[in-house]
Each structure stands twice: as C-alpha cells, then as structure tokens.
C-alpha positions as CSV (number, residue, x, y, z in Angstrom):
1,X,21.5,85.3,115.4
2,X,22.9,84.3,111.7
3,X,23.5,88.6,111.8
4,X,25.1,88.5,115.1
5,X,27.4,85.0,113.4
6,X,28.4,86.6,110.0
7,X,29.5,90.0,111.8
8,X,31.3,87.6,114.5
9,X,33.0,85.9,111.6
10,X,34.1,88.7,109.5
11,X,35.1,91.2,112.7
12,X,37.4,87.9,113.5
13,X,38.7,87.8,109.6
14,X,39.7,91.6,108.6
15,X,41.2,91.9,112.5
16,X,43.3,89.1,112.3
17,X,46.1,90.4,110.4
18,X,48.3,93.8,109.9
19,X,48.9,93.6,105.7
20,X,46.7,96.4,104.1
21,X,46.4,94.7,101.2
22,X,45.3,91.7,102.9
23,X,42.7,93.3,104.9
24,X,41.9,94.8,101.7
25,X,41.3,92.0,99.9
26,X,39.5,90.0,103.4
27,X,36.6,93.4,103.2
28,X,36.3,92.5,99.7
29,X,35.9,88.9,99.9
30,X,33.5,89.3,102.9
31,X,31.3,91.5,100.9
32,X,31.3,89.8,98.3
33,X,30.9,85.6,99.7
34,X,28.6,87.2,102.6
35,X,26.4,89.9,101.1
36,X,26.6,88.8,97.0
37,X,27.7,91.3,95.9
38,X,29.3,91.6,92.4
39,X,30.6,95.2,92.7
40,X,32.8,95.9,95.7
41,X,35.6,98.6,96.3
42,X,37.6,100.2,98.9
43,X,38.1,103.9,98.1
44,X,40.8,105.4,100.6
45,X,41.1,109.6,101.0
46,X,44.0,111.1,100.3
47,X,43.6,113.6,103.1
48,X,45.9,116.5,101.1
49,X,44.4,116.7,98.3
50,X,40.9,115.7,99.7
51,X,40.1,113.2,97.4
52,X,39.1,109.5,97.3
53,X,40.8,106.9,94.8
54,X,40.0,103.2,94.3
55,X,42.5,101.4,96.8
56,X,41.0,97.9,95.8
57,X,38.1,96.5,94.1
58,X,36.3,93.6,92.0
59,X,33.8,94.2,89.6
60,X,34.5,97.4,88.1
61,X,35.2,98.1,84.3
62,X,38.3,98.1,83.5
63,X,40.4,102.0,84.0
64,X,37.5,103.2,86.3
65,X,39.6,102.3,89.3
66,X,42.0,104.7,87.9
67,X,40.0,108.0,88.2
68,X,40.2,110.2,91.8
69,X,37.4,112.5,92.7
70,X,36.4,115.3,95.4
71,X,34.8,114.6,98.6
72,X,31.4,115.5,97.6
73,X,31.4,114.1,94.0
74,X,29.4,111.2,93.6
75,X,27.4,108.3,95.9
76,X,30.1,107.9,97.5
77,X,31.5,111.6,97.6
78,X,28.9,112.5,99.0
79,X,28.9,109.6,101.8
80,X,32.3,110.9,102.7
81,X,31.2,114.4,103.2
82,X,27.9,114.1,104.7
83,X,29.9,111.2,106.7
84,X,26.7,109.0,107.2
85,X,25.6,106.0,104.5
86,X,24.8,106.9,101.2
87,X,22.4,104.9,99.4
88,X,20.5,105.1,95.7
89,X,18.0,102.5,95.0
90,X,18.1,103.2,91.1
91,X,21.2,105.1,89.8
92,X,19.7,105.9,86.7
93,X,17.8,109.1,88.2
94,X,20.1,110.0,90.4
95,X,22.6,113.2,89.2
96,X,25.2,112.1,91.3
97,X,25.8,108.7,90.2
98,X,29.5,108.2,88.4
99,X,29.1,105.4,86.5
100,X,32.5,102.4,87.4
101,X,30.5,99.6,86.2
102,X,27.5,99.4,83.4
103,X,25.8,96.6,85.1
104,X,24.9,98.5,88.4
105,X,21.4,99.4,89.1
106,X,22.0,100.0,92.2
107,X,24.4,101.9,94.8
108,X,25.4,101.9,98.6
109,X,28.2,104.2,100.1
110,X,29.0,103.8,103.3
111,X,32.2,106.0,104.9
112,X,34.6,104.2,106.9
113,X,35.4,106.1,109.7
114,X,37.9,106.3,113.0
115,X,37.2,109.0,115.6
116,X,34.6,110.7,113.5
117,X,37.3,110.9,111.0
118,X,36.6,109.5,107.5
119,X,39.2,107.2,105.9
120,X,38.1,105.7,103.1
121,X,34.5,104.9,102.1
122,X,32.9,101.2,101.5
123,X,31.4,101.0,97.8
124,X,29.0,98.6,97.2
125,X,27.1,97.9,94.0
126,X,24.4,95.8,92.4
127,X,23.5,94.8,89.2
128,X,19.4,95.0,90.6
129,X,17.1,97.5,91.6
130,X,16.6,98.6,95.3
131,X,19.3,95.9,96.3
132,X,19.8,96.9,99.9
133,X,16.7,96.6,102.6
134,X,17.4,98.0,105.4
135,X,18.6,95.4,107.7
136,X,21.8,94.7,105.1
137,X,22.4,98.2,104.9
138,X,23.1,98.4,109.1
139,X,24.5,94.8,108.9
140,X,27.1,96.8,106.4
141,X,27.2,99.8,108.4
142,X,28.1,98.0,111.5
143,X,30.7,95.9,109.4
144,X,32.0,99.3,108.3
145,X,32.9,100.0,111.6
146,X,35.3,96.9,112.0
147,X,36.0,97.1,108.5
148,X,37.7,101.0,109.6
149,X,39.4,99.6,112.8
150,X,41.3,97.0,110.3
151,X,42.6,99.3,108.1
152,X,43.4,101.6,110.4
153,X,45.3,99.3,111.9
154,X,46.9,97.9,108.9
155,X,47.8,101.4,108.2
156,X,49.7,102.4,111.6
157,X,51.2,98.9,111.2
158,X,52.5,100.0,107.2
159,X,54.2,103.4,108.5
160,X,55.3,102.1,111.4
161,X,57.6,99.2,109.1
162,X,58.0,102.3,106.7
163,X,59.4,104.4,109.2
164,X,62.0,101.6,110.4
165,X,63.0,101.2,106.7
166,X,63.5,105.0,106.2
167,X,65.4,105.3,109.3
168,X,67.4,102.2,108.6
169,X,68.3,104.1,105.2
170,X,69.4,106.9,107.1
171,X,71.5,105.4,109.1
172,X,73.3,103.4,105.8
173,X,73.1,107.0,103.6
174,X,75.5,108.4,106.7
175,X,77.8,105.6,106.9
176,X,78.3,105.9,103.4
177,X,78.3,109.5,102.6
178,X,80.5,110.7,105.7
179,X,83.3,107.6,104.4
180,X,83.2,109.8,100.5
181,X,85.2,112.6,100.6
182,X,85.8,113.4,96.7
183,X,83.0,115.6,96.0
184,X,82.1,114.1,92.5
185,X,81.7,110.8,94.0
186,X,79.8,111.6,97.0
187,X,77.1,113.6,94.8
188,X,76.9,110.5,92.6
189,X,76.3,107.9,95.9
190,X,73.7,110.3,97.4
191,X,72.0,110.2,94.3
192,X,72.0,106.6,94.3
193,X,71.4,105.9,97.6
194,X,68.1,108.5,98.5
195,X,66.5,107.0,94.7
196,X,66.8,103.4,96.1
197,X,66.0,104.0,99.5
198,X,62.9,105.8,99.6
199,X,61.6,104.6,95.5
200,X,61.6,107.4,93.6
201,X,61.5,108.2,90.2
202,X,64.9,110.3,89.7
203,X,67.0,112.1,92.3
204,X,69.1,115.5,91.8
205,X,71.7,117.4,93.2
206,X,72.0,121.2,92.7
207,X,74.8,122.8,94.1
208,X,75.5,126.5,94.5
209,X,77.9,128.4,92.7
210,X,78.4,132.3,92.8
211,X,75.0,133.6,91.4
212,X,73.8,130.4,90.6
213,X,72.5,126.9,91.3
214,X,74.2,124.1,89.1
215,X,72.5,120.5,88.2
216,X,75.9,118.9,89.2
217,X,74.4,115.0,89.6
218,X,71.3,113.0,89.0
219,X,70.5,109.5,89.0
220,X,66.8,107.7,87.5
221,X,64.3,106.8,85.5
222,X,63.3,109.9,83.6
223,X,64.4,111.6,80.6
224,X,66.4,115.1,82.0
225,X,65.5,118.1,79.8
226,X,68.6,120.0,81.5
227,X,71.9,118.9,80.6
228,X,74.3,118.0,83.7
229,X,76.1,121.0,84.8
230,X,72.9,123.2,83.8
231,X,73.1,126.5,85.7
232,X,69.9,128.6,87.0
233,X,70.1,132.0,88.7
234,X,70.2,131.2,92.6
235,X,67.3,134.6,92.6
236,X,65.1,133.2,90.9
237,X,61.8,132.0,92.2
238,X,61.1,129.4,93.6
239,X,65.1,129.0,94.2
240,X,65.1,132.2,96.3
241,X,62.1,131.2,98.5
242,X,63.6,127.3,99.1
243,X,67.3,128.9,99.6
244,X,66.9,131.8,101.6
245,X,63.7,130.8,103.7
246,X,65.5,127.2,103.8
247,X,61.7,125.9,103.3
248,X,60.9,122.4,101.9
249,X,58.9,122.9,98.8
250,X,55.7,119.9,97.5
251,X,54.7,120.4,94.2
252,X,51.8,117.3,94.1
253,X,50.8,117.8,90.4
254,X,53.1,118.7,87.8
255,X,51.1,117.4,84.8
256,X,49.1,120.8,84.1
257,X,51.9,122.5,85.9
258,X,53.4,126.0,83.9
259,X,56.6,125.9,86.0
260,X,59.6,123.9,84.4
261,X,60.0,120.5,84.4
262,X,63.6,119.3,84.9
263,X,63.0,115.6,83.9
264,X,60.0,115.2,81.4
265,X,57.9,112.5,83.2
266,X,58.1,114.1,86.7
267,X,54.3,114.2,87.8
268,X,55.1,115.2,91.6
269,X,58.3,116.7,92.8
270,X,60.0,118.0,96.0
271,X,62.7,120.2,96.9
272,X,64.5,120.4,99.7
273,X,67.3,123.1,101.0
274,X,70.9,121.7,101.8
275,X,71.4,123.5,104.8
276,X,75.2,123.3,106.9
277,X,76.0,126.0,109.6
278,X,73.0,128.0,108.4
279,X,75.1,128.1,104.7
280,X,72.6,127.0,102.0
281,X,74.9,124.7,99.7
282,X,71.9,123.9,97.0
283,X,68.8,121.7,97.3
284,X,68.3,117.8,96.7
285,X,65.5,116.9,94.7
286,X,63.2,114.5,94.5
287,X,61.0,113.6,92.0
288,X,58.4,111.0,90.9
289,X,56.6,109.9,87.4
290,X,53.1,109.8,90.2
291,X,51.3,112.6,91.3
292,X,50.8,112.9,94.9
293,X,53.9,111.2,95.2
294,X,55.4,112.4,98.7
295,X,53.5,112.5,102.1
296,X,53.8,114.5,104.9
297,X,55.4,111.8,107.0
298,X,58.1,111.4,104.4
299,X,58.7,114.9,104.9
300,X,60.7,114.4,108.1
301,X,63.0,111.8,107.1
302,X,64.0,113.1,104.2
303,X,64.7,116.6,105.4
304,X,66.7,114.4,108.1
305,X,69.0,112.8,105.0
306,X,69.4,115.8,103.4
307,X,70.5,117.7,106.6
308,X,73.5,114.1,106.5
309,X,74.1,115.4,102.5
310,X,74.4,119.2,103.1
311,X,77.4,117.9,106.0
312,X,78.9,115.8,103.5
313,X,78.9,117.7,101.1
314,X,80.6,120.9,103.6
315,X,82.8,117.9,104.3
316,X,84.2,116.7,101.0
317,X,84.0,120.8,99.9
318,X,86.9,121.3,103.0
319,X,88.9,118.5,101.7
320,X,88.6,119.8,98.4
321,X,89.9,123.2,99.3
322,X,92.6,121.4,101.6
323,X,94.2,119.3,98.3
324,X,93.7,123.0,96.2
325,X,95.9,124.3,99.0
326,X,98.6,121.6,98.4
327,X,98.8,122.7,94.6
328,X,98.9,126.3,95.4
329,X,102.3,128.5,94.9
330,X,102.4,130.5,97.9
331,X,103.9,133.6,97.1
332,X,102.0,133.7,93.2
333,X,98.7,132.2,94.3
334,X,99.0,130.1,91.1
335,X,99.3,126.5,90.8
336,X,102.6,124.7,91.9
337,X,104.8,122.2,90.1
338,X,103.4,119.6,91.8
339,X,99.9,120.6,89.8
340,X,101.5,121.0,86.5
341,X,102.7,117.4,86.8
342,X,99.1,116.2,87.7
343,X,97.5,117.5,85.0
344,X,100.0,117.1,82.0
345,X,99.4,113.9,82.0
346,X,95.6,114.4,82.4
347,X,95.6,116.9,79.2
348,X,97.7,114.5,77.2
349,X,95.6,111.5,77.6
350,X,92.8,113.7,76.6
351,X,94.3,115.1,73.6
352,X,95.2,111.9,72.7
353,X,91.6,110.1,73.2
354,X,90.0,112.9,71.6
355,X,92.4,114.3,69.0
356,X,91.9,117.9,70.0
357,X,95.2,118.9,71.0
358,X,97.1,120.6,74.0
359,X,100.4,122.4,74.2
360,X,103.1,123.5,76.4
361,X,104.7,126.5,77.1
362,X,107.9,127.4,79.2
363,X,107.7,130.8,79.8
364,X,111.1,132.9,82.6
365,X,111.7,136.1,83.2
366,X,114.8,137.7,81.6
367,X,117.0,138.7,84.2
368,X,115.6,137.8,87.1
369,X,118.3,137.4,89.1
370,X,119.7,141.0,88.1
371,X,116.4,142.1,89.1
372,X,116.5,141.0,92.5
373,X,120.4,142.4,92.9
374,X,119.3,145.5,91.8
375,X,116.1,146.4,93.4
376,X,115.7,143.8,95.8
377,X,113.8,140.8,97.0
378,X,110.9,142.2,97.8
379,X,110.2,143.8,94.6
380,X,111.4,140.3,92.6
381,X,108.6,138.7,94.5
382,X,106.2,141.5,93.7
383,X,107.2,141.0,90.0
384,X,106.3,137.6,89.8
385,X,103.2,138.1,91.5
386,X,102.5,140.6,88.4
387,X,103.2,138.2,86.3
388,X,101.3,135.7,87.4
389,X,98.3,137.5,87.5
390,X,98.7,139.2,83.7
391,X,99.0,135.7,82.8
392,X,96.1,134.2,84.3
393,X,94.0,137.1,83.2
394,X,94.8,136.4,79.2
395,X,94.3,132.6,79.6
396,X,91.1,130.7,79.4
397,X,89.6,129.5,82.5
398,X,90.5,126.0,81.3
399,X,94.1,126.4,80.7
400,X,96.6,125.6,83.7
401,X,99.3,128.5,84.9
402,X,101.3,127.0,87.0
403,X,104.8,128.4,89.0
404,X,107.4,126.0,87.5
405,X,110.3,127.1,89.6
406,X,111.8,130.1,90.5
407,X,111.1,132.5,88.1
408,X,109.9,129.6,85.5
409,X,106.2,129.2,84.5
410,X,104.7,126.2,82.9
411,X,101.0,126.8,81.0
412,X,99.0,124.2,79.6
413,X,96.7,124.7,76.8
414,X,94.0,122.5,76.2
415,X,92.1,121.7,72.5
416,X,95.2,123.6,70.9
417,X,97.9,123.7,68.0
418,X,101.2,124.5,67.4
419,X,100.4,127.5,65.7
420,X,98.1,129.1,68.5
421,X,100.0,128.4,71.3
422,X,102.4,130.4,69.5
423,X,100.2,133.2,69.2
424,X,99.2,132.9,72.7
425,X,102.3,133.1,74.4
426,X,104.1,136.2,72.2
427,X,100.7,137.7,73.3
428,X,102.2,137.3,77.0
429,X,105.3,138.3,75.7
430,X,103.9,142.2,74.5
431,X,101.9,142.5,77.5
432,X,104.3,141.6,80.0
433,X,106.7,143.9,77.7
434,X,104.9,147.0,77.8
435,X,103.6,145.9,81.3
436,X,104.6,149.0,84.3
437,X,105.9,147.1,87.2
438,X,105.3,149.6,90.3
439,X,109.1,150.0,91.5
440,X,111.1,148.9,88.6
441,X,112.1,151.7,86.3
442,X,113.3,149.3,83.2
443,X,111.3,147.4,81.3
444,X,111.0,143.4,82.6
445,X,110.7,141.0,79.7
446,X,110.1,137.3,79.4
447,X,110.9,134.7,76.9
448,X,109.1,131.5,76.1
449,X,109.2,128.4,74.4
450,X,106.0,126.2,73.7
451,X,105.9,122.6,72.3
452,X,102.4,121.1,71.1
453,X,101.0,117.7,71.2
454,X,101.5,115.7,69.1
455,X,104.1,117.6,66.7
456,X,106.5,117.9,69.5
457,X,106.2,115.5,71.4
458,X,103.2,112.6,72.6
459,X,105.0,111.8,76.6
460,X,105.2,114.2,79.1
461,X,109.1,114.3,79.3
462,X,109.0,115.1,75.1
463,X,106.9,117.8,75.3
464,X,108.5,119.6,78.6
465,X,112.1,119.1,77.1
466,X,110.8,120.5,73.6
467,X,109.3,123.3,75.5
468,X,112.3,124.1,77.4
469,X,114.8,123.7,74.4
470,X,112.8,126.0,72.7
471,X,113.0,128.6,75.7
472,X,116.2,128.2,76.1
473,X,116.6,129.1,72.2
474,X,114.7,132.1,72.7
475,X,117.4,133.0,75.3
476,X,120.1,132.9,73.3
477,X,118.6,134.7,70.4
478,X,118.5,137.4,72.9
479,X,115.9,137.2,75.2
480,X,112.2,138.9,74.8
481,X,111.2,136.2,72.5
482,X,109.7,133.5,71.9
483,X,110.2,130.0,70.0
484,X,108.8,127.1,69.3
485,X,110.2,123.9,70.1
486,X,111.6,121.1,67.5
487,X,109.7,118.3,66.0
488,X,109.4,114.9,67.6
489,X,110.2,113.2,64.4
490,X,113.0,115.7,63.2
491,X,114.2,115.0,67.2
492,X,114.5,111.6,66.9
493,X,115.9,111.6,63.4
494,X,118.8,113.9,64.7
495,X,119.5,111.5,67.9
C-alpha cells in the first residue's frame, strides 16, 4: 500500500502543472526525496538528430550535462533503443557505461515513452552496488509512465504558447513591414524584428541583383566575416538550389562544417527563399551561435514571415522604381533637374564631411537651336539622346548626368578636383566632337564649364553659377570648349 501511496502522490505532483521545467524539476525531486537517490537526470531526444542530451539533472559532475550522444550509446542509449529499462548493477564491468558522475556504482535507465514512442529517458544513479531490487525498479518503471504523460504534456502545452507567440510576431512583423516602404529601412526593421521575435543569434538579408546575391542588411550578435554589401554569384551552390528550387535549407551543425560561415560564431543556420509572384528576390537568413538551433515546427512560421518580407520588399522595390520614374528625363532617359537638385546638396555635404571633393559641370550643345531649324525636331531630340548616352557611358557609375534644361546638362562628380573635372569634361568635349550623329552631316559640338568644391564654391547656388559663368565663357571664346569657373575667394573679392 506505501507503493500504491508514493506513486498516488507523485502521479498527483508531475500532473499538476503544464511548465516543463517545473515538471522537470517535480521528476527530479520525486526521485530524489522518494527513492534517495543522489544522481538523477532527465535526458530528452532530439528526434532529428537522434540523440539524447541532459534536459535537467542533480548530481552530476560539473560539464557532463553538456555532452549529447546516439541512441544506443551508453546505459541509457541503449535503454532508448532497446526501448525497455536498462539496468547495471556494477558499472565498472560494464563497456557501455559513460561515466557523468565518479561516485556511481551503480546505473538504472529507464526510457520514457508515449505511444511506444520514446521521449526522453529517466537516469538514475547510485553511489552503491546493486542499488535497485527489483520492486524499485517497476515502482520507477511505472512512475516512468506518469513521469512521460507530464512531460508530454508540458511539451504540447510549451509549443502550443510558442506557436501563439510566433504567430503574434507575424502578425506585428506585417503591420510593420507593409507601413515601410523605403527599401533601406524596411531591410533594417525585418532584420530587427525576425532576430527579436523568434531569438536568434543574427538575422540577414540577401537581396538579388543581376548575377548575384548581395548581403544588403544584417542585424545580431555575431561577428560578420562579409562586409555589408558583399556580393556572391546567385549560381552558385547552395544559392542555386535555395533560389531556383525555392527550397528551405537546415544546416544543424556548422562547427566542423567546410562550407562558409557568414558570421563567425554561427553553429546552426537556415536559409530561406524570398519568394513574390514566383520571382525569387534573395533569401532571409537565420542563424544561431547553438547547434540544432531551428525545429521543424519553426519551419512553418518562419517560411510564413518571410513569404510577408519577400511582399514587402516587391512593395517598397515598386515604390522605388515609381520615385526613379519622377527623376527620370523622358525623352534622354537620364536624370531630370529635379534629381540634380536632390543630390547636389547630398554630394556637397559629403564632400564637405569627408574632404574628398565633388564638382560641377555645365555642359550645352553649340547651336542647338540651328540644329533643330535645320534638320528638324526629330533629329534635335535624337541628338540629345546621343548625347546623353556618350555621356553616361564615359562617367563612373557614381557620378550623376542629369538633363538640366533644354539642351543643358548638369554632371556631378563625386571624390573629385578642380583639375580632373577639367580633364573629364574636355574628354566629353573630343568625343562628342568627333562623335557621327546619324542624320546630321556637320559636326555637333558642345561647350562646358565645371566648378569644383570647395575652390569654387562651398553652396549649391556658388558652385552652379561658377559652373555656368564658366560655360558661358567657353561660349564666347567660341564655342567647342571648355572652362573652368572662377574662384570663390577671387569672386567675392571682385563683388
């Protein structure tokens, strides 16, 4: 009857509540008050990798909880694949012992099972000989059995509450990423938002472009061995296989791994396609400083957020090309005025926090209304459609051509002097000179003026009116040439 009592009493205590760790700790203290036992521990299997690790436990040495083995390895290995109690009277002659505590003499495994599945197993250790008769080792068996109930309980009741939390952060990620529409800022707040709401370790963003996938945001803990704006050929494995088979890819353990590591602490990692109207944008990435980091039921919900990013992203990409339109010249397919004004002020700041330089140039065609007279319209308009393009060909991607006005265009030229922008445009000059314009059977020239920062001018209205006195020297010195525009302080000494 005192059995019948003590598995009454602790059926009653591990059943009574839905915390793992309380249960946990309730199996533990149970053991330990009811069957005096020293040497207690719950090992839980991780059914992936199939293999056991310490979930809780009193009495081992200290770092022994840390260690994961195979089902089959060890007492209580081998309980969990034989799925039956395990027990060795005297450890010391038996191979399969794996020592967590020097004390024990003795060892009892017993699996903890639901539906003939096993979950975990029930260690139990003493520091004497041939511990366990027979009757504890069925009174522990049995207990087992509620033991496995309570945890499995504990453990629908966790993912249950983890499941309203992930879907409570998918719900806040879409309020917040569909209200972002500048792309820089939305790849920042997804960041942000997926690291915080489903805890882990560093979150990235890569983002196709062309040929290739671009690290264009990333937000954590770890230490990035890629710099932001790192580019990777969109072919490459396992890129190709995650972009065009728009497959999730787990990578559990990293720490032996040969492939590259983007952050140098990642121990698990996990990649998932951005996918809008079948387009694959890039892939969000997830990674962790744990291996074995990311579940299959985690799976689901975070495909589901980054399905919400790959839309938001489409979205604040549509915008983007939308505002591009709005700077766009029509007929030239350069940028417009409007743009020019945008960024001067951009480039000037910058040349002024950083002391690298920009300049200006003014830059019209000779003539141009003569040319229109003469040959029409529609040959003037495929002229400075010409002209446009030689020019954008012989700049740097990160200069600005922009159609001033008319037959007018304004260039800016970053992290540059006086002296080169000077070069640069009487190199538009010669090519535009000895340029063949389809339909026009006389040469078309331009002339050009070009002020620089800070020689000519440190505001926006100083710099464009040296520029433009300077063109409008080169005009009257007659035209296919070009100058360079007067000094600030020899300006203002003159006024």
């Amino acid at each position: 009857m005192n059995n019948i009592a003590v598995l009454y009493d602790a059926g009653q205590a591990v059943l009574s509540t839905f915390d793992l760790d309380e249960v946990l700790q309730r199996i533990l203290g149970i053991a330990h008050d009811y069957f005096h036992l020293r040497n207690v521990a719950i090992l839980l299997l991780d059914k992936q990798s199939q293999q056991l690790y310490v979930r809780s436990q009193v009495g081992w040495d200290e770092g022994e909880d840390k260690v994961r083995w195979p089902v089959g390895q060890g007492i209580t290995g081998a309980a969990a694949l034989k799925k039956q109690p395990v027990y060795s009277p005297d450890v010391s002659h038996d191979s399969r012992y794996l020592c967590s505590a020097k004390s024990t003499r003795s060892e009892l495994a017993i699996p903890l099972m639901v539906r003939d599945e096993v979950v975990g197993v029930l260690d139990c250790q003493s520091d004497r000989l041939d511990h366990f008769d027979s009757e504890t080792i069925d009174l522990l068996t049995l207990f087992s059995t509620q033991a496995s109930m309570a945890l499995q309980n504990a453990r629908l009741y966790s993912l249950e509450q983890q499941r309203a939390r992930q879907l409570q952060a998918i719900n806040a990620i879409a309020q917040q990423t569909t209200a972002v529409l500048e792309l820089e800022e939305l790849l920042n707040r997804v960041c942000q938002l997926v690291k915080d709401a489903f805890r882990v370790s560093h979150v990235s963003l890569f983002l196709r472009e062309d040929k290739d996938l671009v690290l264009r945001s990333h937000h954590g803990t770890l230490t990035p061995r890629i710099p932001q704006g790192g580019r990777f050929p969109a072919a490459n494995e396992p890129w190709a296989t995650i972009l065009t088979g728009s497959r999730t890819m787990v990578e559990s353990d990293l720490r032996s791994a040969t492939t590259m590591k983007f952050f140098a602490e990642s121990a698990s990692r996990l990649r998932i396609p951005l996918v809008s109207f079948g387009q694959a944008l890039g892939v969000l990435a997830l990674d962790s400083s744990q291996p074995d980091a990311f579940r299959d039921g985690d799976l689901e919900s975070l495909e589901s957020v980054a399905d919400i990013c790959a839309t938001a992203i489409q979205n604040a990409h549509y915008v983007e090309r939308v505002k591009q339109l709005a700077y766009l010249d029509g007929l030239t397919g350069i940028f417009n005025r409007r743009f020019f004004e945008l960024r001067i002020s951009e480039e000037i700041e910058r040349a002024r926090r950083y002391g690298t330089g920009m300049a200006v140039i003014m830059a019209d065609i000779d003539q141009f209304k003569r040319l229109n007279d003469e040959f029409g319209h529609v040959l003037g308009d495929e002229v400075l459609r010409q002209v446009s393009s030689l020019f954008n060909q012989q700049l740097r991607k990160i200069d600005v051509v922009c159609r001033y006005g008319g037959e007018e265009f304004g260039i800016l030229l970053t992290q540059t002097n006086a002296q080169h922008a000077m070069n640069i445009a009487d190199k538009l000059r010669k090519i535009v000179a000895t340029w063949q314009f389809p339909g026009v059977p006389r040469t078309v020239t331009i002339s050009a003026g070009t002020a620089a920062f800070p020689d000519q001018g440190i505001t926006r209205d100083e710099l464009v009116k040296a520029a433009d006195a300077a063109l409008y020297a080169a005009k009257v010195a007659g035209r296919n040439k070009v100058c360079l525009g007067i000094a600030a302080r020899a300006n203002a000494a003159g006024s």
